[in-house]
N, C-alpha and C positions, 0 to 999 in steps of 0.2 A: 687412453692415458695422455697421448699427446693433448687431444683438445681440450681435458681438464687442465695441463702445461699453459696452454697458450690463453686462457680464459683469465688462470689464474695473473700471467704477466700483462693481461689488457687490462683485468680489474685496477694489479697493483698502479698502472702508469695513468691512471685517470685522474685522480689529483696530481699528480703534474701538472700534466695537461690542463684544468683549471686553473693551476696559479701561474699557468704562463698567461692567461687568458687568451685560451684559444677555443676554452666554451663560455660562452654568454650564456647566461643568465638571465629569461626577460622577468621584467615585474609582471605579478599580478594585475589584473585586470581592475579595476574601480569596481565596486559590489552595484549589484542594480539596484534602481531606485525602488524605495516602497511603494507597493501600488496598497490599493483599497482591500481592506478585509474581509474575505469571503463570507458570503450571508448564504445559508443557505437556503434552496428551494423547498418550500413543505409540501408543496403540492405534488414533486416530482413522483415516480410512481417508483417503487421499494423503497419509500423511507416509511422507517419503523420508529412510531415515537416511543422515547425511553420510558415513560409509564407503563408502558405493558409487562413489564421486566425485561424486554427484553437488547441489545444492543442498539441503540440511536444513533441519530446521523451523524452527531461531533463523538462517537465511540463509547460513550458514555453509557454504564452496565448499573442498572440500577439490580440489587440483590432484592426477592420477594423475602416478606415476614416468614421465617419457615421457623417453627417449631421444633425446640430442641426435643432430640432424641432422651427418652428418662432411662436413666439404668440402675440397677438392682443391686445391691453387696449381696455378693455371696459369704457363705461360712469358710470358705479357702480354695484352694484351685492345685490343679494336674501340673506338674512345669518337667518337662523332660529334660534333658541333660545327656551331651556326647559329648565322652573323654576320646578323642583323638587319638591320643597314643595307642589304649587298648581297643578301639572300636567298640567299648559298652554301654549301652545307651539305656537309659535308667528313664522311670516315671516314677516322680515322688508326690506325693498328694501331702500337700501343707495346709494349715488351718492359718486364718490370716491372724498376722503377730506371730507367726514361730518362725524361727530358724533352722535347718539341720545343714551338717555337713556332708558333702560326697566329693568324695577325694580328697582333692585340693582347694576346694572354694567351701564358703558359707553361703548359704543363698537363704535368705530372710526374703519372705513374702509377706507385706505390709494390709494390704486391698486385693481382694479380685471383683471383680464385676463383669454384669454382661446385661444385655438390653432387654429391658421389660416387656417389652412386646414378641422379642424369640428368642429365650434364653440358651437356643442350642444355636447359633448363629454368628458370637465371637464374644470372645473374654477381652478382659484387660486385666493386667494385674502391674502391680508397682511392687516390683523387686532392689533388694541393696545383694549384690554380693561384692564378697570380701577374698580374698588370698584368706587361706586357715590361718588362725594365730597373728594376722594382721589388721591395725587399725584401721588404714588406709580404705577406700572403697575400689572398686574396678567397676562397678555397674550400681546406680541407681535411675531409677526412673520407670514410663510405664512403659509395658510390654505389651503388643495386641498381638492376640494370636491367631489372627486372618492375615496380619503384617508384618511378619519376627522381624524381618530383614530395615524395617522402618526405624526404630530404636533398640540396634541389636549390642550382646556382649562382645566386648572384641578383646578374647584372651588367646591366649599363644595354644593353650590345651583345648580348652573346654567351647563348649557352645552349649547355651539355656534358651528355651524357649518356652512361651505359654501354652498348654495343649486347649483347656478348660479351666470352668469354675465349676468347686462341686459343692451341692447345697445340703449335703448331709452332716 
């Protein structure tokens, strides 16, 4: 306690002591002069040219043509749901374009989808939910469900998340 006392009355007495001038202040020093612009060596040995895709000598990351991933509409998808309050954790299987309510929310499922190449591998869906009875939204957007936590609901009760797409 003392040394926090005595820290604090050296802090406070330090302008003073500046505008008495009895700290100097130097200037800055003159900035160096510019030299010549680094060229670099191609020859030198670990330099990787950035054609390869991969990172080159001035940093430079060139991205390969890669092939977007295709994915599939499903007929609607799994989206689970936990009310906090009671700890009951509900799977609802919605067709896409329906709406239902559980509890207190409306949870409309617009899209679900998932990757044509492994369709048991991750969903996506694009959810709107609402407060019941209200216009307002609290959640729209997509949801993956390899990712919940990426673009999650953020309600005081509830938590929604993607489980699947089902294709029946």
């Amino acid at each position: 306690m003392t040394r926090l006392a005595a820290l604090f009355w050296v802090m406070l007495g330090l302008p003073a002591l500046a505008q008495q001038g009895a700290i100097e202040v130097a200037p800055l020093e003159e900035p160096a002069a510019e030299t010549e612009p680094f060229v670099p060596d191609y020859s030198a040995p670990g330099f990787v040219p950035a054609d390869r895709g991969d990172i080159g000598f001035r940093g430079e990351v060139i991205i390969p043509n890669i092939e977007e991933e295709r994915a599939e509409t499903a007929s609607g998808g799994i989206v689970r749901v936990l009310d906090r309050v009671s700890g009951r954790l509900s799977d609802l299987e919605l067709a896409n374009g329906q709406t239902t309510t559980m509890g207190r929310i409306e949870i409309s499922l617009s899209e679900c989808r998932y990757p044509a190449d492994n369709p048991a591998s991750d969903a996506y869906a694009y959810l709107t939910i609402r407060n019941a009875g209200e216009a307002a939204q609290v959640f729209e957007g997509w949801m993956i469900a390899s990712s919940p936590a990426l673009n999650a609901l953020d309600h005081s009760r509830y938590d929604v998340w993607v489980m699947r797409c089902t294709s029946s």
